[in-house]
MDTraj code that builds the backbone (N, CA, C; nanometers):
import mdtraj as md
import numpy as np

residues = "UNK UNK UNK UNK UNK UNK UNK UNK UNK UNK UNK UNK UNK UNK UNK UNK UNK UNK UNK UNK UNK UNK UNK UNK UNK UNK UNK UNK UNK UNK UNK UNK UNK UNK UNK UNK UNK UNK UNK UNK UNK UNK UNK UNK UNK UNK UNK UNK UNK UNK UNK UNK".split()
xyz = np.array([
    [0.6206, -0.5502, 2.1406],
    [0.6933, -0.4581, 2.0571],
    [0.8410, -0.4949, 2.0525],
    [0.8713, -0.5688, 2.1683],
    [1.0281, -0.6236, 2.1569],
    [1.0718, -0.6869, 2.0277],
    [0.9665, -0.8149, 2.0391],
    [0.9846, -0.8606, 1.9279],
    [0.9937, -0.8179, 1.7548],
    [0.9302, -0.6816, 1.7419],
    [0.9462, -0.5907, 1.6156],
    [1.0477, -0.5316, 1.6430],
    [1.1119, -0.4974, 1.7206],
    [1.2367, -0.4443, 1.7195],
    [1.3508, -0.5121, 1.7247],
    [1.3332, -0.6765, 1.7113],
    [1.4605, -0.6949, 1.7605],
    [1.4479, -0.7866, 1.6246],
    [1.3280, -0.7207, 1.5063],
    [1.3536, -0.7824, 1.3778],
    [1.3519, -0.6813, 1.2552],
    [1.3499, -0.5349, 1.3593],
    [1.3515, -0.4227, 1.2962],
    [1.2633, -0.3647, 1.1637],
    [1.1521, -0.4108, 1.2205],
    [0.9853, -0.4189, 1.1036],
    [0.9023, -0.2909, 1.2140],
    [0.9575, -0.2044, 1.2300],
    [0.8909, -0.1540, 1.3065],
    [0.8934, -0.0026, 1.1897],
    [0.8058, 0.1003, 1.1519],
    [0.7691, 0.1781, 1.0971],
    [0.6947, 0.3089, 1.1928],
    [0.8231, 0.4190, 1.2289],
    [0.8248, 0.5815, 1.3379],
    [0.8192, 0.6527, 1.2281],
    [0.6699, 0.7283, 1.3118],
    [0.6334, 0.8597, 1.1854],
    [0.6181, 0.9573, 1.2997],
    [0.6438, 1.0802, 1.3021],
    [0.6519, 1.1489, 1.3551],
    [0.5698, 1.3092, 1.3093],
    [0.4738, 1.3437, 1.3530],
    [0.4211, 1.4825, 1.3179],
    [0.3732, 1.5894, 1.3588],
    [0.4214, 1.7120, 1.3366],
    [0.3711, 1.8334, 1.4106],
    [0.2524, 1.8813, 1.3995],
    [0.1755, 1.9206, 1.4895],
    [0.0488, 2.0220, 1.4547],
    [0.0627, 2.1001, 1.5279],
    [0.0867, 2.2371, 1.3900],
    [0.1025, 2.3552, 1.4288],
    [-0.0374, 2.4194, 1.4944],
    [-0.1467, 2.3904, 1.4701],
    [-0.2621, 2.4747, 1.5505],
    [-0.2306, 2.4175, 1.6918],
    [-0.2358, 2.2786, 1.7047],
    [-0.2212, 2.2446, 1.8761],
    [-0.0698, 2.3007, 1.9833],
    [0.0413, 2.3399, 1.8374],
    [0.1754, 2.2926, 1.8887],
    [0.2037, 2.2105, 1.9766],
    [0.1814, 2.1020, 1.9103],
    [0.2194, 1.9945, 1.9651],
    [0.2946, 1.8364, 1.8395],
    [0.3841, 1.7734, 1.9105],
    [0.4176, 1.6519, 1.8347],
    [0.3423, 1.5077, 1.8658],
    [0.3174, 1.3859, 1.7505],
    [0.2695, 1.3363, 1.7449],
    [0.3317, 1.2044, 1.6782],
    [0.3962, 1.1401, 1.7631],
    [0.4570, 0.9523, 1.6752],
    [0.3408, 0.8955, 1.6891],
    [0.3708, 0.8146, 1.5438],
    [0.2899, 0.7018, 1.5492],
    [0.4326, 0.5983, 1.5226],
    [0.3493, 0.4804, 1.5909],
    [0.4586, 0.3367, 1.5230],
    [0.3656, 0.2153, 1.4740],
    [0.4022, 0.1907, 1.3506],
    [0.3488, 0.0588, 1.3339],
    [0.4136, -0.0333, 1.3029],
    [0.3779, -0.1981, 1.2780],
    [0.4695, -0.3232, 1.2153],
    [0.3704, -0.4128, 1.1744],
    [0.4102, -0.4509, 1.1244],
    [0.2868, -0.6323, 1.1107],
    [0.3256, -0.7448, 1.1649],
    [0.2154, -0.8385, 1.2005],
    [0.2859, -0.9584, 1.2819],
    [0.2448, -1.0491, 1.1621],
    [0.3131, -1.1377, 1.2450],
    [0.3106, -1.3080, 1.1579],
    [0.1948, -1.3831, 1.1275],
    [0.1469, -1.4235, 1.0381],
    [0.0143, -1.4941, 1.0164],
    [0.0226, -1.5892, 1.1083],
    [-0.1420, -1.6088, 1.1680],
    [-0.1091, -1.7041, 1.2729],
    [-0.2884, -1.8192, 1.2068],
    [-0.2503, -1.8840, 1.2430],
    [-0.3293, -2.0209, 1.1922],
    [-0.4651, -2.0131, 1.2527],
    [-0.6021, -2.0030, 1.1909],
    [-0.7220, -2.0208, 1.2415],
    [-0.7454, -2.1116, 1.2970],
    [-0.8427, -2.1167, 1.3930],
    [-0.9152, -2.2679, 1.4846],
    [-1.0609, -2.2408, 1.4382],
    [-1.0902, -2.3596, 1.3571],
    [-1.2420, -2.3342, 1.2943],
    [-1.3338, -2.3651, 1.4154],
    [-1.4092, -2.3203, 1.3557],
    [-1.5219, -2.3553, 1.5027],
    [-1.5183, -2.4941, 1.5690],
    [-1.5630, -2.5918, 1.4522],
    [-1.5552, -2.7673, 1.5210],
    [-1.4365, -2.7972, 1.6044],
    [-1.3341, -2.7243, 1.5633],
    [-1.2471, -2.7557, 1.6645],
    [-1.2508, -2.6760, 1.8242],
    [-1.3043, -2.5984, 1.8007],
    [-1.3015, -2.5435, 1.9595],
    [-1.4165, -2.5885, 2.0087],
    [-1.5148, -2.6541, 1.9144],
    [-1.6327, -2.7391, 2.0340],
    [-1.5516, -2.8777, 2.0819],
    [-1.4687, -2.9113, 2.0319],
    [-1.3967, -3.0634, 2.1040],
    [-1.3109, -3.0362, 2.2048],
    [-1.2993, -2.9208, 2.2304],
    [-1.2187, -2.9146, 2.3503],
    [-1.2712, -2.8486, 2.4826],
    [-1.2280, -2.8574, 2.5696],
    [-1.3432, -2.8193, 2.7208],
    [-1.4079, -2.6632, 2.6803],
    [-1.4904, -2.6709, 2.7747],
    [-1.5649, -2.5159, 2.7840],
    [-1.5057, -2.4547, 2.8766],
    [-1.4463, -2.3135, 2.8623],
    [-1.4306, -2.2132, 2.9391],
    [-1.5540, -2.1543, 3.0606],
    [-1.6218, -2.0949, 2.9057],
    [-1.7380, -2.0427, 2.9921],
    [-1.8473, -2.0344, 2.9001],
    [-1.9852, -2.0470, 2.9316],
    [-2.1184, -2.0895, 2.8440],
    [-2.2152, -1.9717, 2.9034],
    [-2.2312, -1.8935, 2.8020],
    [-2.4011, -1.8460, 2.7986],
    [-2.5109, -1.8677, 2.8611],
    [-2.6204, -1.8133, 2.9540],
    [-2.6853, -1.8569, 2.9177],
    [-2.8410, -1.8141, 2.8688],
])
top = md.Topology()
chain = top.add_chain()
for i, resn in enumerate(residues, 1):
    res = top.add_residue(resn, chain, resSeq=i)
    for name in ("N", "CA", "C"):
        top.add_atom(name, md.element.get_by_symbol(name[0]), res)
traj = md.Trajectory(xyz[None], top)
């Protein structure tokens, strides 16, 4: 979350519900597209851990 804040993409909503009396933030942001690894490529590289 540092990082949304310190690019200020960060989106505070704030709301009451009067039956509970109570308040309620939400926060959201979006992150950066980040690049797929198709499958063939993660079979060429070692195994973590296998099924069996």
């Amino acid at each position: 979350m540092v990082a949304q804040a310190i690019s200020g993409a960060i989106r505070y909503d704030i709301h009451l519900d009067p039956d509970k009396d109570r308040w309620r933030s939400d926060a959201s942001w979006k992150t950066n597209a980040v690049a797929l690894i198709i499958l063939a490529q993660l079979r060429r590289g070692p195994v973590v851990a296998r099924s069996t």
